[in-house]
C-alpha positions as CSV (number, residue, x, y, z in Angstrom):
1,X,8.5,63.9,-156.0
2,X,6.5,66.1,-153.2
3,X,8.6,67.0,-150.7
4,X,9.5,64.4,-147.8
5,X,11.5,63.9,-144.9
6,X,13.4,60.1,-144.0
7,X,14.7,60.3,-140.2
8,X,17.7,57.7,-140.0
9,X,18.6,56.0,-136.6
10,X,22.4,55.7,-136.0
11,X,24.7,55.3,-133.5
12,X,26.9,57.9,-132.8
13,X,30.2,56.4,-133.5
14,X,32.0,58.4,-136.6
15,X,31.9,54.7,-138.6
16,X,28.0,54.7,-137.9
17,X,27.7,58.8,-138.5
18,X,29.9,58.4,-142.0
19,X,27.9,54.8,-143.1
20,X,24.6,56.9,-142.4
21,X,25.8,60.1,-143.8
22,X,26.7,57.8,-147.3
23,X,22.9,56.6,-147.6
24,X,21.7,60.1,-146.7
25,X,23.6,60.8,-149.7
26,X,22.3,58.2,-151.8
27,X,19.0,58.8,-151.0
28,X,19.2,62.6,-151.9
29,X,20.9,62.0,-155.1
30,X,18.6,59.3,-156.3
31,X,14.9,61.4,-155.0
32,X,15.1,64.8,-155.4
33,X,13.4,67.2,-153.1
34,X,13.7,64.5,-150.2
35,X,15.1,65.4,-146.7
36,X,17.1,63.2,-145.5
37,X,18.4,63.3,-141.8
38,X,20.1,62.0,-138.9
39,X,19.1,61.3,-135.2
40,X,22.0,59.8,-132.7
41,X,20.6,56.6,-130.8
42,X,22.6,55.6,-128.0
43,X,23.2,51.7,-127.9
44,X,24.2,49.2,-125.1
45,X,27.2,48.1,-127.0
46,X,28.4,52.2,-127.1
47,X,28.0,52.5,-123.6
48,X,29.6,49.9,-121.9
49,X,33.6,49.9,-123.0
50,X,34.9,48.3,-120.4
51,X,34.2,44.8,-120.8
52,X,34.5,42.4,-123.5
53,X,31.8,42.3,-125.9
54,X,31.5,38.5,-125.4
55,X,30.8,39.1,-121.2
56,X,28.4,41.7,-121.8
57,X,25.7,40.3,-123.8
58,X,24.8,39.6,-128.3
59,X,24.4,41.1,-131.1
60,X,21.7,43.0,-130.5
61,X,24.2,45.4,-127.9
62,X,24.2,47.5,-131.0
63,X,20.4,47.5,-132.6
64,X,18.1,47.8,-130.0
65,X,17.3,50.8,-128.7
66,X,17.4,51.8,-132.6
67,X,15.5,49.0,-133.6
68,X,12.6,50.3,-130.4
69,X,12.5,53.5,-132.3
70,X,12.0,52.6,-135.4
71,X,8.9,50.7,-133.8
72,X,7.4,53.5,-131.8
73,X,8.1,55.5,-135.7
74,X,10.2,57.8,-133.7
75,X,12.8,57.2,-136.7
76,X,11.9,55.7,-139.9
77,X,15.1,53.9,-141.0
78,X,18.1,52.4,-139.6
79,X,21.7,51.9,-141.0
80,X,23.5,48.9,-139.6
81,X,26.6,47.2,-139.9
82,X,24.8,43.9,-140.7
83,X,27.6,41.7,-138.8
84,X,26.3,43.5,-136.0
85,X,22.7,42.7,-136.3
86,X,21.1,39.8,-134.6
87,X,19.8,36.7,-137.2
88,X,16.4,37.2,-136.6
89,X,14.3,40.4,-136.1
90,X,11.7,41.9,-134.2
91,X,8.1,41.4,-135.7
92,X,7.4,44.2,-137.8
93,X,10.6,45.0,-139.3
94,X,12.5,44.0,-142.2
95,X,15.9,44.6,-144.0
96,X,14.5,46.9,-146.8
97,X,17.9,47.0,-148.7
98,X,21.7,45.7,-148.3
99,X,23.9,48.2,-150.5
100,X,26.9,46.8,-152.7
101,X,29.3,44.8,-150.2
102,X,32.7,46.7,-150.1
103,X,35.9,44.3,-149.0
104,X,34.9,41.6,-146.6
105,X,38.3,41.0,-145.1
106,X,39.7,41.3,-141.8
107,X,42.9,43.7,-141.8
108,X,46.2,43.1,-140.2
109,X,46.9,46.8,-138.2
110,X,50.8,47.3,-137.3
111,X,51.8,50.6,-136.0
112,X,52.4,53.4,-137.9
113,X,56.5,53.1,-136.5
114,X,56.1,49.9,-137.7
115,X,57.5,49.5,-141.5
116,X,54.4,48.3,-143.8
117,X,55.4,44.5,-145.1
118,X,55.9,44.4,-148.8
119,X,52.4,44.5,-150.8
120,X,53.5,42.1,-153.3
121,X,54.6,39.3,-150.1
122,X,53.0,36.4,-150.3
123,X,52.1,33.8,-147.9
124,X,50.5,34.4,-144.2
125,X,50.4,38.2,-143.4
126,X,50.4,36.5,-139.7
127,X,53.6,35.1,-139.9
128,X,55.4,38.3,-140.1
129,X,54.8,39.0,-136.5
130,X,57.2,38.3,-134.1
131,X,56.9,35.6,-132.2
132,X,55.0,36.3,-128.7
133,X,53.6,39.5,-130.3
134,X,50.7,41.0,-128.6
135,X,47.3,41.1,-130.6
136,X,44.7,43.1,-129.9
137,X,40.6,42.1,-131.2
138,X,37.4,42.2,-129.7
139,X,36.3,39.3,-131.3
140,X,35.8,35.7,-130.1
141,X,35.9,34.9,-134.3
142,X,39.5,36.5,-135.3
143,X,40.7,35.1,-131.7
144,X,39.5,31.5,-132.2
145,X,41.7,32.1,-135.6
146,X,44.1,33.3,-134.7
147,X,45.3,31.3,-131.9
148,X,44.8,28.2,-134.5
149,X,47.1,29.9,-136.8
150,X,49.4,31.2,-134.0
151,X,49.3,29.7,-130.2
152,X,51.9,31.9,-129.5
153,X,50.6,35.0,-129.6
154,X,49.3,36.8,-126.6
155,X,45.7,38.2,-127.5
156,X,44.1,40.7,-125.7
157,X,41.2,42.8,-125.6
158,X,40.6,45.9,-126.9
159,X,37.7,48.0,-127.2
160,X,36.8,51.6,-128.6
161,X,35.9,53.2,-131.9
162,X,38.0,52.8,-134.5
163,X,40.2,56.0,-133.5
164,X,40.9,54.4,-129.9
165,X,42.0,51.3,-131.5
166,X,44.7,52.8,-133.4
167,X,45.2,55.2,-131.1
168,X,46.5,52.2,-128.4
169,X,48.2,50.2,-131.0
170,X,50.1,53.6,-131.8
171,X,50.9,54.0,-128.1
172,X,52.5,50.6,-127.9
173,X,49.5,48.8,-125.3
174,X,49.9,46.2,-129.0
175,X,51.8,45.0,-131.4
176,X,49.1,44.7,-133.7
177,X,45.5,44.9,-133.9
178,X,42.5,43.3,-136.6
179,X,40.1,45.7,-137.8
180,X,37.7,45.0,-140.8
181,X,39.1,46.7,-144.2
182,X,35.3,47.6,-144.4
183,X,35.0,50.1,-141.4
184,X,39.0,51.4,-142.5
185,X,38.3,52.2,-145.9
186,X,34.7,54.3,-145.0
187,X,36.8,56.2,-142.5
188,X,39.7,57.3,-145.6
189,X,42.1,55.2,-142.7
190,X,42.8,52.3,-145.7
191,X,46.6,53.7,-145.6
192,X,46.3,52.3,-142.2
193,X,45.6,48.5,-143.6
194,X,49.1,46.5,-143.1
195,X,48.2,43.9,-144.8
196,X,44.2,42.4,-145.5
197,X,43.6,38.8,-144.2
198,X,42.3,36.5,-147.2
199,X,39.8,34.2,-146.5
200,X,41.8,31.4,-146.7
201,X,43.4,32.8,-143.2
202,X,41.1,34.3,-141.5
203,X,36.9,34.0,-142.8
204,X,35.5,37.1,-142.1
205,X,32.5,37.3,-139.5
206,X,29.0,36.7,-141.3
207,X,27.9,39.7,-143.4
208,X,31.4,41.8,-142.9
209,X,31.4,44.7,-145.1
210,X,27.5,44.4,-146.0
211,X,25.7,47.9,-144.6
212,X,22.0,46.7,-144.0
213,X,18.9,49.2,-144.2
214,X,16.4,48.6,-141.9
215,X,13.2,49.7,-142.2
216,X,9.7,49.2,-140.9
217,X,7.9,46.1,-142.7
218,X,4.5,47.9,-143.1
219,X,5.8,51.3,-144.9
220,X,5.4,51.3,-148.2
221,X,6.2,54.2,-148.8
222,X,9.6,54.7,-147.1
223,X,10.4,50.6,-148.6
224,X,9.7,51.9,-151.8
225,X,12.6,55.3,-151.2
226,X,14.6,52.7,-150.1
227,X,14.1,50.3,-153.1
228,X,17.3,51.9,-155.4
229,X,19.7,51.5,-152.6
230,X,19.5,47.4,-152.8
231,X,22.0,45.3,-154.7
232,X,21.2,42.2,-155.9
233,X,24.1,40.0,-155.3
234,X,24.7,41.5,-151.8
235,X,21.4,40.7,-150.4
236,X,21.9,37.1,-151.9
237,X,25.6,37.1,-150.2
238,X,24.1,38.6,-146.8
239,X,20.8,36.1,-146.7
240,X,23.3,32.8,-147.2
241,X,25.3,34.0,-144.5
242,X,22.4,35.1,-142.3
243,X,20.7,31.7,-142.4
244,X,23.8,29.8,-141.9
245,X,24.4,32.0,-138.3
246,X,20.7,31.8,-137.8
247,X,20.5,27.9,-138.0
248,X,24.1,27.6,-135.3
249,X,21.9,30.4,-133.3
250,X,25.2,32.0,-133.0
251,X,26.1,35.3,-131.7
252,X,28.9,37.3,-130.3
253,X,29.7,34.8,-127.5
254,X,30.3,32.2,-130.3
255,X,33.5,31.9,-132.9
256,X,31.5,31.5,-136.3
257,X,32.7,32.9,-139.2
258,X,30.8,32.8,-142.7
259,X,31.6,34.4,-146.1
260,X,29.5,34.0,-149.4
261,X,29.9,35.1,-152.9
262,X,28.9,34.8,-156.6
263,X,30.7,31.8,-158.2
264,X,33.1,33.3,-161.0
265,X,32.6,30.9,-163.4
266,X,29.5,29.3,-162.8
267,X,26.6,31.8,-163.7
268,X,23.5,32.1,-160.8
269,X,25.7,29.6,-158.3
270,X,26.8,30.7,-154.8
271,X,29.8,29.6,-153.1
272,X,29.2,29.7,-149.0
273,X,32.2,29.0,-146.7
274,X,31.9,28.8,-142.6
275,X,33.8,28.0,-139.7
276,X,32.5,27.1,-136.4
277,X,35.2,27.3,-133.8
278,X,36.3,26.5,-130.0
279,X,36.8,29.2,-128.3
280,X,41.0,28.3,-128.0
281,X,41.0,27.6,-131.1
282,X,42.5,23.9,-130.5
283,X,39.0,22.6,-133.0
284,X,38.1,23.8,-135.8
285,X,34.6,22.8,-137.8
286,X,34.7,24.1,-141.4
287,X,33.2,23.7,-145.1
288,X,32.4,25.1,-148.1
289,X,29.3,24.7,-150.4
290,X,28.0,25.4,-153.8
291,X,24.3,26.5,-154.6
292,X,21.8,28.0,-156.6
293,X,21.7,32.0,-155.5
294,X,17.5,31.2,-156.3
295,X,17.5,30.3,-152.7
296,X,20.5,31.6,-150.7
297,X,18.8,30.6,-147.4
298,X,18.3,27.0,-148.4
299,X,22.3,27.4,-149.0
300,X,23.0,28.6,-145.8
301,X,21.1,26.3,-144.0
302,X,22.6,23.3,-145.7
303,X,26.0,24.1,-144.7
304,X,25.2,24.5,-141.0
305,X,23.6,21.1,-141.0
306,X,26.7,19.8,-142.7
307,X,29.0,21.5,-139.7
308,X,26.6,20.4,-137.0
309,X,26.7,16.9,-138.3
310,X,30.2,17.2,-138.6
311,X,31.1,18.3,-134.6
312,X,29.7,21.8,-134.7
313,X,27.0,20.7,-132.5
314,X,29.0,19.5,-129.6
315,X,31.4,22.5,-129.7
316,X,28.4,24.9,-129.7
317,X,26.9,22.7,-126.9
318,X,30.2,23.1,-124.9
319,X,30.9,26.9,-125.8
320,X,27.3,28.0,-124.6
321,X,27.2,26.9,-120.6
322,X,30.4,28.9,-120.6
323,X,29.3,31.9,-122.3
324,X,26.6,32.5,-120.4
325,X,28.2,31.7,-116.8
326,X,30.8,34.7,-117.9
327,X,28.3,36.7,-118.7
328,X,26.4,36.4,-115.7
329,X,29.5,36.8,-113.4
């Protein structure tokens, strides 16, 4: 191909600077002679590490200063974590591409004095901790969870990249903290994964482990580049899961938790689980649902309606008032 350069948005964080520096990568290898680089984008979400993420504002904290250069073609992709990406997008930009989904799960973190539980243990990874054990997570999702699972434990906040997080768990500020097994493995830190939360225990946050490209919608050219790096059943798992968040209009400030994936044994189906939760945890709203992966929206969609009908709708009705008096305060 004639020579060409792609200018990737990221943030500057050394999980967004190594998932960028993977599709740079990817991109080189798969056209030759195309330049491929980076330019750092500083983000609300980066800049403000003080205060919980569910005081300061949604998910766009992360996207959109990056998402406003990519608009004014100051940049002409973006690489996102997609569970930090709003549900719906600007007008005139699209997801171009959602690379092959590594490990979805949360991560039980104990410190590295602590001695690793036994990888064949089964059971609750969370019921190894001692009772009264302090927690750390930035997340109203794994809180909401984890209080259900375990009132006792004290939870508190913690913020930073991923090396500040172990950093204070290491110091003893925790006895443990969740991190995603996603952002651990792409750092070479999976030695530092305790034990991974299944499903079952903890669902992970909608579209966890799922890298999304975003591009603008009217450039073909760059769409077409950007064409090799999609996989097919990620972008079916990351659409279910989208729609289902998009339909609770949920958000950082709201515990909702979604996972979809290719049914096994039933070829083209898609199994969809989600949670919607109080923020103490005392209710819980969840379900699971089987459909076609022709329309994984239709899927996601369907199973909100089914949560809503089923008492999501008046603990979302009750979470929001409160979220946004905190975050006004």
């Amino acid at each position: 191909m004639s020579e060409k350069t792609l200018v990737i948005g990221t943030r500057g964080s050394k999980l967004a600077l190594t998932q960028s520096e993977q599709i740079a990568a990817l991109l080189r290898a798969a056209h030759p002679g195309l330049t491929v680089e980076l330019q750092i984008i500083s983000t609300k979400g980066d800049r403000i590490l003080d205060v919980a993420l569910s005081a300061v504002g949604d998910k766009g904290l992360f996207v959109k200063e990056i998402e406003t250069a990519l608009l004014a073609h100051e940049v002409d992709l973006a690489v996102h974590s997609c569970k930090d990406m709003p549900s719906l997008l600007p007008d005139g930009l699209t997801l171009a591409a959602f690379p092959k989904r590594v490990d979805p799960r949360d991560a039980l973190v104990l410190p590295l004095t602590h001695a690793a539980p036994s990888s064949d243990a089964t059971g609750n990874p969370l019921d190894r901790l001692p009772q009264g054990a302090t927690v750390g997570t930035s997340s109203l999702r794994r809180a909401c969870q984890l209080q259900a699972l375990r009132p006792d434990l004290q939870l508190r906040d913690v913020r930073g990249n991923v090396d500040t997080r172990l950093r204070k768990l290491d110091e003893g500020q925790y006895d443990a903290i969740i991190l995603a097994t996603a952002g651990l493995s792409r750092l070479g830190l999976s030695q530092r994964i305790s034990c991974p939360l299944p499903p079952e225990v903890m669902l992970p946050a909608v579209a966890q482990g799922t890298l999304a490209i975003e591009a603008r919608s009217e450039d073909p050219v760059t769409l077409d580049l950007l064409g090799v790096l999609d996989d097919p059943a990620t972008r079916v798992a990351a659409l279910t899961e989208r729609a289902f968040l998009r339909r609770l209009e949920g958000g950082c400030q709201v515990p909702i938790a979604a996972h979809a994936a290719l049914d096994a044994a039933q070829s083209g189906m898609l199994r969809l689980s989600g949670l919607v939760g109080a923020l103490d945890g005392s209710v819980m709203v969840r379900g699971e649902k089987m459909g076609d992966s022709s329309d994984p929206e239709g899927l996601g969609l369907a199973l909100a309606e089914e949560l809503l009908a089923q008492g999501a709708a008046d603990l979302l009705a009750a979470i929001r008032p409160a979220a946004v008096n905190e975050g006004s305060a």
